[in-house]
N, C-alpha and C positions, 0 to 999 in steps of 0.2 A: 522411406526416410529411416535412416538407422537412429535407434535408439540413443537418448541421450547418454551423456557422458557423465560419468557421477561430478566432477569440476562445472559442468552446464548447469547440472540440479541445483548444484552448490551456489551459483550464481545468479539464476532465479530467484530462491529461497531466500539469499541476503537481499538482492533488488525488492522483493516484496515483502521482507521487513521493516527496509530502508524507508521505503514509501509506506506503508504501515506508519511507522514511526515517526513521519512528517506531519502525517492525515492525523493524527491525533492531536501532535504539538500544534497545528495549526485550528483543529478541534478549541483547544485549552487556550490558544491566544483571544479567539474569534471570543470565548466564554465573558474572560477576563477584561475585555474590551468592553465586552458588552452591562456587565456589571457594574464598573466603572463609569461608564456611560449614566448607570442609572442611580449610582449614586450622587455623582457631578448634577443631574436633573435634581434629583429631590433637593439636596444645596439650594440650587440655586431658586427653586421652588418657595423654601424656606425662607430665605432672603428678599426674594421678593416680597412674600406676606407680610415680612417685619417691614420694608420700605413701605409698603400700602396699608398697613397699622398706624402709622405714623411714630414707629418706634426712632430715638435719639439711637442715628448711626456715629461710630468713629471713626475716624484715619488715621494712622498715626504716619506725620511727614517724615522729611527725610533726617530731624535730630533728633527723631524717635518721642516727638513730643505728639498727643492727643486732642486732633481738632476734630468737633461736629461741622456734620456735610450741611450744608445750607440748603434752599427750597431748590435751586438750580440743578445744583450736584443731585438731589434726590430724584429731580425729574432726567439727569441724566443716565442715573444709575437704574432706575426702572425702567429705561426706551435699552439698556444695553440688557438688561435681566431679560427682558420679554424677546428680544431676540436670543439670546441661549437658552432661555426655555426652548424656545421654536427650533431649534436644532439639537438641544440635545433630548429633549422627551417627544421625539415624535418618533 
């Protein structure tokens, strides 16, 4: 097998940079994902303890006026928290 061509070396060299430079940016998404992951948990964590404290939640509807959630809404709003807990801090 003859020797590479300095143009082949050249082409190597950028492919496994290239690929380098993906395996990292993909490194740094996977990170960034995963942080976010665990801050969106903690939230929601937090949220939930105020619901099960029995702290006065608010909404504000759609004429940007401020209504408390009732016993209903609270029990909805705790079965939808324990599910995103369950998915996002596991």
């Amino acid at each position: 097998m003859p020797p590479k061509t300095y143009a082949e070396r050249d082409a190597e060299f950028r492919k496994r940079q290239q690929e380098r430079a993906d395996n990292e940016r993909k490194t740094q998404e996977e990170q960034q994902k995963a942080a976010q992951k665990a801050a969106d948990c903690e939230r929601s964590r937090g949220y939930m303890r105020a619901l099960e404290d029995g702290v006065r939640v608010t909404r504000t509807d759609a004429a940007g006026n401020r209504e408390y959630i009732d016993d209903a809404q609270r029990a909805a709003e705790m079965d939808r928290m324990r599910k995103a807990i369950r998915e996002l801090c596991s």
